[in-house]
N, C-alpha and C positions, 0 to 999 in steps of 0.2 A: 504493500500500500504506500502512496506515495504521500506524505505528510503536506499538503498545503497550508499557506501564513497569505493570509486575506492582507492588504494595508488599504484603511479604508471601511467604512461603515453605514456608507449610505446605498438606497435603493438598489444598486447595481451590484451592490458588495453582497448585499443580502440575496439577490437572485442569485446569483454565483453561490453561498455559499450553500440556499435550496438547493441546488442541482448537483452541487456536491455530493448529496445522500443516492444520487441515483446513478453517478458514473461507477464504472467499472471495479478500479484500485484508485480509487484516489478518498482521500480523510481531511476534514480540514481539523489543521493542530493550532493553529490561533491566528490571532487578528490584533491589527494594531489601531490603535486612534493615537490622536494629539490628545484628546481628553479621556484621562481614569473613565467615569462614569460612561462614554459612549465601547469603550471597549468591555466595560462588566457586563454591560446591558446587552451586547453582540453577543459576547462569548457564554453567558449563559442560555440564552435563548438557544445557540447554534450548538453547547456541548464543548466549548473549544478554552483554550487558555489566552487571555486578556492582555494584549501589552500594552503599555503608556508609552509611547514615541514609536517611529517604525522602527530604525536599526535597532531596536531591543530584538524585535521579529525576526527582519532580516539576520540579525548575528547568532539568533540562538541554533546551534548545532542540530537540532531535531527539524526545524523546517529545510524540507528540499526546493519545492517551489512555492515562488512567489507572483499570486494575483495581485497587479497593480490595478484599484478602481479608486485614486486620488481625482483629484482636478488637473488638469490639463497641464498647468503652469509646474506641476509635481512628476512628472512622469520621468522626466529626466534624471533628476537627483537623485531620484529612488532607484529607478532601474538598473543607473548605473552603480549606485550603493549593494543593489544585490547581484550582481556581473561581477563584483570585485569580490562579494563572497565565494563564488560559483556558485549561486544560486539559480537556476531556471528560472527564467521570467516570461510570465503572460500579461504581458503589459494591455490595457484598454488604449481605444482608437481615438485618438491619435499618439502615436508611441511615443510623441514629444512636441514641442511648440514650434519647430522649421525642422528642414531638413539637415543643416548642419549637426542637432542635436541625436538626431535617429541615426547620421552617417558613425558619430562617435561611439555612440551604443552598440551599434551592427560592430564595428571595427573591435572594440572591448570583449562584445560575445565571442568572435571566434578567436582573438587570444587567448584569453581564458578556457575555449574549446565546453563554452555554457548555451546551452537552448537558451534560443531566444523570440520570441513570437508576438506579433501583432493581433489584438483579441478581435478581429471583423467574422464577428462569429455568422456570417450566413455565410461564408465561404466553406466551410465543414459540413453544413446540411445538405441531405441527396437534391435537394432541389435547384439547391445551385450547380451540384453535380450532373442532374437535371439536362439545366441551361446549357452546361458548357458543352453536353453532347448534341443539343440541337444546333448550335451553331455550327459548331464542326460540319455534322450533315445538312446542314440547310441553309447556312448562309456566308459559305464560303467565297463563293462566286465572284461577287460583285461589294462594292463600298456600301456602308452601313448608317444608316441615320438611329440616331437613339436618342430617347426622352428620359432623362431619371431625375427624380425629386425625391426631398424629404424635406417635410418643413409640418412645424405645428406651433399652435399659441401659448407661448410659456408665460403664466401669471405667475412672476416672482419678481422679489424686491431686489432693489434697483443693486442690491449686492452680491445677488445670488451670484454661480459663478458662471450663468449663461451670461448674464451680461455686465459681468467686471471684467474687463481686461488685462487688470495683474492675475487674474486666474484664468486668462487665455477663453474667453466671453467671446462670442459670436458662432452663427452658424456653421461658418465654411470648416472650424476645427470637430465643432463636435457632431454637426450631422454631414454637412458637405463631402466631407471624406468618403461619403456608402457611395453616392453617384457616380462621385469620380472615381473610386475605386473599384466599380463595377464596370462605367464603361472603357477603363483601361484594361479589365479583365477580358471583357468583352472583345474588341479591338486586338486584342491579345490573338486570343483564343482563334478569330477567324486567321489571323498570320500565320496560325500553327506556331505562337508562342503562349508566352506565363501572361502578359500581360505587354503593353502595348502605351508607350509615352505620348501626349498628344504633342504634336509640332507649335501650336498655339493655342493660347487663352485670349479670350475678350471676354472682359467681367463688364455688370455695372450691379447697385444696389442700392439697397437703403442704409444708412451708417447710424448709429446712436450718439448723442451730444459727446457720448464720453471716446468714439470712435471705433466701433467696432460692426460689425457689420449684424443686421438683425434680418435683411431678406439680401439676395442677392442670387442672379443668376449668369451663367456663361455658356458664351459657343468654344467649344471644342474642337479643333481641326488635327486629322491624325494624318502621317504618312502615305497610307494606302487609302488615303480619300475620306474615307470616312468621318461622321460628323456628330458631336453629341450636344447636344442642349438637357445640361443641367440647372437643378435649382436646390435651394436650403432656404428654411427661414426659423425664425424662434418669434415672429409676429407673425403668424398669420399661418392656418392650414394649406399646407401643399396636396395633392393629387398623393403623392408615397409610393410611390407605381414606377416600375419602367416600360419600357416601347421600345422593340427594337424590328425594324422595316427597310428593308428593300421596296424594286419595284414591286416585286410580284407576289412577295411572303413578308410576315406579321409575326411576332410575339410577345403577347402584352403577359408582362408579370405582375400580378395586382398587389402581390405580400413579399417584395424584393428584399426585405430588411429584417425582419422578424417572422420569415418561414413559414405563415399561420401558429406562431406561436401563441397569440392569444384568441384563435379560432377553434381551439378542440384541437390545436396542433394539426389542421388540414389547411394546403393548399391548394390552387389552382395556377394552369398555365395555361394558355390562350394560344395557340399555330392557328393561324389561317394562311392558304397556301392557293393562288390564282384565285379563279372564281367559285372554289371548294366551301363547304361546312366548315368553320371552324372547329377543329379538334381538340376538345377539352384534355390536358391530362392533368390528373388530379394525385395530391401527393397528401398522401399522412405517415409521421412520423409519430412515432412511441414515446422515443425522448426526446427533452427539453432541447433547445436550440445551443443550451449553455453546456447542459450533459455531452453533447456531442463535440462542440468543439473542445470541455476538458480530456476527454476521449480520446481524441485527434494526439491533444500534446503532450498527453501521458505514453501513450505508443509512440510518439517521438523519441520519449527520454529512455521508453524501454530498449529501442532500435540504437540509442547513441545518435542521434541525428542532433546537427546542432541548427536546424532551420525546418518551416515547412514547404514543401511544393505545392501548396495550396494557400500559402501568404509569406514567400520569402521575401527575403531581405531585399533584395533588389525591389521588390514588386511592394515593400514600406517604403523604400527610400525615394522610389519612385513616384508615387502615391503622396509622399510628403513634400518632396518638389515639386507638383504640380500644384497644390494646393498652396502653396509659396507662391508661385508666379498666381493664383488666383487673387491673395489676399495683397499683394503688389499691383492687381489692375486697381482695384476697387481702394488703396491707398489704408488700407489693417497692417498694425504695426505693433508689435508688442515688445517689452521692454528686454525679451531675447534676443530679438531681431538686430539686438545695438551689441554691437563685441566688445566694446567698452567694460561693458557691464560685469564679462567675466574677467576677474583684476589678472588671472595668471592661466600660464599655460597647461593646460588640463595635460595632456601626452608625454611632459618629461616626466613624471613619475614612470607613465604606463611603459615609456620606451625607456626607462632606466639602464644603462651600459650599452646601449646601442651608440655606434658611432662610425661613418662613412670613411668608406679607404682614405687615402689622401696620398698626392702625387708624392712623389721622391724630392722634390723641391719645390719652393716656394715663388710664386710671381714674381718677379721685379717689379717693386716700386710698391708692392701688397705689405702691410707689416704681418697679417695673421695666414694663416697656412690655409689655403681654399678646399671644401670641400671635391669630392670628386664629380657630383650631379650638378649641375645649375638650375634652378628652379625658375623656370617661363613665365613672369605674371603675364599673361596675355587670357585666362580662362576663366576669372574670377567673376561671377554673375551677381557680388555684392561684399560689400563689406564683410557682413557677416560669414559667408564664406570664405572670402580671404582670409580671416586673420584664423581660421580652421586650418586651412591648406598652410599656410607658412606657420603656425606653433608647429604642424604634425611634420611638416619637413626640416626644422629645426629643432624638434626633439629627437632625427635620426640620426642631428650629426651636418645636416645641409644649412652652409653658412652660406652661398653666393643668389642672389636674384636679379636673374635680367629683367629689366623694363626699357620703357621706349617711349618717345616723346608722343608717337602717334595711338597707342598702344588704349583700347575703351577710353577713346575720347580724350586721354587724362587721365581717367578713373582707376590704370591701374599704376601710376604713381604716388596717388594720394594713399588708394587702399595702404600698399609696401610702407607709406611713411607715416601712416596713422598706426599702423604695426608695431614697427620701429621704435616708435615715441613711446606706447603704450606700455611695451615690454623694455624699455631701457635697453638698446642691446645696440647701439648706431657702434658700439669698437667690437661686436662681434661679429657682425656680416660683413658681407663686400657686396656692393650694390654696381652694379653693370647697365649705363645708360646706353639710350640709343639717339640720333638725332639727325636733321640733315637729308630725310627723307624725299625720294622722290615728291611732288615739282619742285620741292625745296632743296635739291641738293647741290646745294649755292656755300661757300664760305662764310657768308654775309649772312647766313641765317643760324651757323652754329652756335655763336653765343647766346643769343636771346632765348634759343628751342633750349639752351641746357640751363640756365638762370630762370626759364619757367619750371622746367623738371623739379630743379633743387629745393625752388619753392613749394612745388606739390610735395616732391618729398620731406623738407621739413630738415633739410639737412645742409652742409656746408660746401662737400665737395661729390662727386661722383669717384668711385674706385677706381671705376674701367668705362670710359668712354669709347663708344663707337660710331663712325661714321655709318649710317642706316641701308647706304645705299651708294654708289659712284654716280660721277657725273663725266663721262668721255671729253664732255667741254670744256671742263676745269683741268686746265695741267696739276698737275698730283702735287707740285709746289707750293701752289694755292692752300692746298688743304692740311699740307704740313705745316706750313708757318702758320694758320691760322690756329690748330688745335697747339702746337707748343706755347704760342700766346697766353692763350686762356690758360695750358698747365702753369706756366711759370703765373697766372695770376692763384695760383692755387685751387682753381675750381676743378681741375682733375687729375689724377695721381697718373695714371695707364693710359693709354690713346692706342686703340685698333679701328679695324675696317669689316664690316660687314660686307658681304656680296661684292666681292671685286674680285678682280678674275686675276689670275697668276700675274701677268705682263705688268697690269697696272700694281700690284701690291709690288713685286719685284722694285716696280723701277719709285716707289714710295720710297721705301727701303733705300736704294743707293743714294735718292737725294738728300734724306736724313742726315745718312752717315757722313756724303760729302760735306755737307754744309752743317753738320754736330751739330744735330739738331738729335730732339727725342724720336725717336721710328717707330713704326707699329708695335706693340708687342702681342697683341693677340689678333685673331682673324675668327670671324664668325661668318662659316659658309654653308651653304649644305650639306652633311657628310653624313650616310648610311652604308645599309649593305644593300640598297635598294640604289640603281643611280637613276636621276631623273632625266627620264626621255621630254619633257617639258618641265620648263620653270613652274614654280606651286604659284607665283606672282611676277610680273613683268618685272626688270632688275633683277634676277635672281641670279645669285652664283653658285656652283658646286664647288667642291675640291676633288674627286675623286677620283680624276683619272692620273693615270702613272706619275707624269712629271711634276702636276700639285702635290701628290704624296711624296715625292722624291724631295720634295722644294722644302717642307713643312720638316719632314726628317732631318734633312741635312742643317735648315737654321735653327731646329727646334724650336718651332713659332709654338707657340700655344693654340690649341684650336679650339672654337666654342661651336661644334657642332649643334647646326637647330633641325630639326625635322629627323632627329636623330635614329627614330623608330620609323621613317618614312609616314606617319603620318595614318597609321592602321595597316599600311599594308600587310604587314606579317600578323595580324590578328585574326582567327580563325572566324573563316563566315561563309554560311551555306550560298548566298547570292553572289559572295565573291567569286563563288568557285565556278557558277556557269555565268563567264562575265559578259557572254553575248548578249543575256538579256536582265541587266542591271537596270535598274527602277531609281533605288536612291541615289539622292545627288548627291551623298558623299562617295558614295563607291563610283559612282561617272566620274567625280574627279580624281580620286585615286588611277581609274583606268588613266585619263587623262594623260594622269603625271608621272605614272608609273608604271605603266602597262608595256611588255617588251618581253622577247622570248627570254632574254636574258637573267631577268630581272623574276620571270615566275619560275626561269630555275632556281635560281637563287632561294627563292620565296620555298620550293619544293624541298632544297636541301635544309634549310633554315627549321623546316617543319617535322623532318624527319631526325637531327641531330638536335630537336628538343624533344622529342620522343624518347630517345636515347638516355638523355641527362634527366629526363624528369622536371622539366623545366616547360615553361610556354613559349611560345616561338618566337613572339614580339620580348621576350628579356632575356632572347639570343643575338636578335637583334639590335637591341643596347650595349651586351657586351660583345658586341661584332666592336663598335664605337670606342669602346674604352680599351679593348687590348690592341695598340699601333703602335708603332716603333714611336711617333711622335707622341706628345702632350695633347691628350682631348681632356675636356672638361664638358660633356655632352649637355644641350640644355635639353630639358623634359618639361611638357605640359601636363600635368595630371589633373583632371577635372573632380577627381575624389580622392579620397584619403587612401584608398584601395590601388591607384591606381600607384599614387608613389611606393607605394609599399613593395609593387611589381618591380618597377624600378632600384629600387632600394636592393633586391634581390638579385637583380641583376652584379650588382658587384661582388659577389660571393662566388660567379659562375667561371671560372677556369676555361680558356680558349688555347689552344696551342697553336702554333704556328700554323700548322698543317690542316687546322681545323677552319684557322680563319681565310687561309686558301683556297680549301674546297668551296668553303662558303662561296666566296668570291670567283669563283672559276677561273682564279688564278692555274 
């Protein structure tokens, strides 16, 4: 039997812990409240032992798992309070207040190697099991229009926690997440996957004085055409139903959320299919809606599984960045949302003794030793995000971040130097400007584009400047005497070139030296195991052919390879692999940029010597990058915490010569 610890004591705590008596192995062993008296009054009612505070709950030795039914604004703290015990968590929906919060949790669970689960308990009912098999056979065909709502009239005082927003108040968190979370399943499921991101939101709604959203609805637009029009409210009755239609075929579900749980436990499903009788099928289930999903994640923990295929992690994280970008149309903001807020870096405990190779020598003109990875701000979709991705890449050991004058507007200098400031750390990074950008790649524009940088940044000088781009009309002396300028004004320690093709970086180089002046020392160009049959953007330069690598060895330039992993190519994908008839524009541009017989040998061997190693093909591909005769310092985009971590692993991977020959069709 498996000892459950309730935190939490209202309505939903108390349904959970009814349904308790009816699953399988599972006992509830206590429950915690804030207040003595709400936990005596649970725990006798329910049989169970009483605790005052949760981590009394969470640490006591006898509870295995942990139902979180707190507020919204708590799910975090807690969850990740019993992640750290190894505790199992069935966290309630929404698993956290954004998505940075749920990406930290997910990342925790599988360290710790603890179940971890999002509670959308109609996902466990055969009815939605139901669902997901008519779609497969009946509405695979063609793009999908879907209706899903939840909304009812909540008579509560203006504190309750629907609508305070320090307890994370509004629709979109606490019923909005079923629509969207359906019609991503949905959209999913006709792909032949788990679930299915929409490419776009457009909100609008009604807000409450105090800013939170009380009705709101949104159009959905997915990949493969398809479209959903959802809705939530906590003023007003919604329909509570979904729709989902083609031309030709129909399926309305009338009880999408609670499975006929308060009908006798029976429901109804609605196909009508051409000019046919609609066909009713009709579902009853025995147990509870709640029995069932604990059911679900007790055979989880009996199997050792540490996620469900019926609400993984991807399919929360997902789920929870949409609903981010929802609560971002409609202008809902809660006091998570600001990174400020958390004073310190949550990951250097978790990544305690972690720490990235480091070259055999140090930069000229760098005073601190550079990590081996550089980290790309160019992905960060908010503040809040950013200051995730750089704690979690500077709890590995990752001290260097490129940014660029052009780079989100701005937005990703400011993010880096609100970072920065936050965490006191401006003498432990090395910050890598960019500037000088096509139509600007004039002399006459360097200093003003790197004096606005410094200013977003919030800092004095830049580490490692680079020119963004070449200009063939500007003689290369031009652009040396302008960047030594501004160094001897002290606004930059290092001066390189992005995208400049051997001749022109060469003949940089002799001018320098003739006229002692400072000279490049690093070169940021394209450099993979993939080479590129087209530039990824007009100006582009590689390095990879013999005599750049020949050029790079012999001066031992430093290189800051960008596109290091080609950009996906080495990433395992079923459409990739019949490329004739590719749909998404990101893999059209991949063909684009990267497509060559060459290049899918490459990609073939790449796939089959991380077969071998136990490794993934794409962090074969990285350490293609990092074992050269010369200095790489590869930059990496990582859009999740997940993703550096792939990278991060990549420098543990051992290449030998012979290995990175074959790769290469050397």
């Amino acid at each position: 039997m498996i000892n459950w610890g309730i935190l939490g004591t209202g309505s939903i705590a108390r349904a959970f812990a009814h349904s308790l008596k009816d699953s399988k192995n599972s006992k509830l062993y206590g429950v915690a409240s804030r207040s003595d008296s709400n936990a005596e009054e649970f725990s006798l009612e329910f049989g169970c032992i009483g605790f005052n505070g949760y981590k009394n709950l969470i640490a006591d030795p006898n509870t295995e798992a942990i139902y979180i039914a707190l507020p919204h604004n708590l799910h975090f703290e807690f969850a990740l309070e019993a992640l750290n015990h190894k505790k199992s968590v069935l966290c309630e929906k929404p698993m956290s207040m954004n998505s940075e919060e749920t990406m930290i949790l997910i990342n925790v669970a599988r360290k710790k190697l603890v179940l971890l689960m999002e509670a959308f308990m109609y996902r466990t009912h055969p009815q939605t099991i139901k669902i997901k098999e008519i779609i497969r056979k009946e509405f695979s065909e063609e793009p999908l229009n879907i209706e899903a709502s939840f909304g009812f009239t909540a008579k509560v005082q203006k504190d309750h926690r629907l609508l305070n927003p320090s307890l994370g108040g509004g629709s979109i968190l606490d019923i909005g997440c079923y629509p969207m979370s359906f019609s991503r399943m949905v959209v999913g499921i006709q792909e032949d996957k788990y679930f299915s991101n929409p490419i776009s939101i457009e909100a609008k709604g009604e807000l409450s004085n105090d800013g939170i959203d009380l009705f709101t609805s949104a159009e959905l637009e997915f990949m493969n055409g398809s479209h959903a029009s959802i809705s939530s409210a906590i003023n007003r009755d919604l329909p509570n139903s979904v729709s989902i239609f083609n031309k030709n075929k129909s399926l309305v579900i009338s009880q999408p959320w609670h499975c006929g749980e308060f009908k006798g436990r029976k429901s109804s499903l609605i196909f009508t299919k051409d000019e046919n009788e609609p066909v009713i099928i009709d579902i009853q289930e025995k147990l509870g809606v709640f029995t069932l999903e604990i059911d679900h994640f007790t055979s989880l923990l009996e199997s050792g599984s540490l996620e469900s295929p019926l609400m993984s992690h991807a399919d929360s994280l997902g789920n929870m960045a949409s609903l981010d970008n929802w609560r971002s149309e409609l202008g809902v903001k809660y006091l998570e949302d600001q990174p400020e807020t958390r004073p310190s870096n949550l990951f250097l405990d978790m990544n305690k003794g972690a720490k990235l190779l480091m070259p055999s020598s140090k930069l000229k003109g760098i005073e601190i030793e550079p990590s081996r990875l550089v980290f790309g701000c160019d992905n960060q979709i908010n503040s809040n995000h950013a200051f995730l991705m750089f704690d979690h890449f500077f709890s590995l050991g990752g001290n260097i971040f490129d940014t660029a004058y052009i780079y989100n507007e701005g937005k990703s200098d400011r993010y880096l130097g609100r970072w920065i400031k936050h965490r006191n750390i401006r003498d432990e990074v090395i910050v890598i400007g960019k500037g000088a950008h096509t139509p600007h790649c004039d002399p006459k524009f360097i200093k003003p584009q790197l004096e606005e940088s410094l200013s977003r940044l919030n800092i004095d000088s830049m580490d490692i400047y680079c020119l963004h781009r070449d200009n063939l009309e500007v003689p290369v002396s031009e652009f040396i005497d302008a960047l030594n300028e501004i160094r001897n004004e002290g606004l930059i320690k290092v001066i390189g070139a992005s995208n400049w093709s051997l001749p022109r970086f060469k003949a940089a180089l002799d001018y320098a030296e003739r006229s002692n002046l400072e000279p490049f020392s690093v070169l940021s160009n394209n450099f993979s195991l993939a080479r590129m049959v087209e530039p990824v953007w007009p100006g582009c330069e590689s390095c990879t052919d013999e005599d750049f690598k020949f050029f790079l060895e012999e001066h031992q330039v430093t290189l800051l390879p960008w596109s290091s992993q080609a950009r996906g190519f080495f990433q395992d994908n079923k459409e990739f692999e019949s490329h004739n008839h590719i749909s998404n524009p990101n893999l059209i541009e991949q063909k684009r940029v990267w497509f060559s017989e060459k290049n899918l040998e490459r990609r073939k061997r790449c796939f089959a010597l991380a077969q071998k190693k136990e490794v993934e093909p794409i962090q074969i591909a990285l350490a293609f990058c990092l074992t050269q005769p010369f200095k790489t310092l590869p930059l990496v985009g990582p859009r999740n915490i997940f993703e550096t971590e792939s990278c991060f692993q990549s420098l543990f991977i051992n290449l030998s010569q012979e290995e990175i020959a074959w790769l290469d069709l050397a």
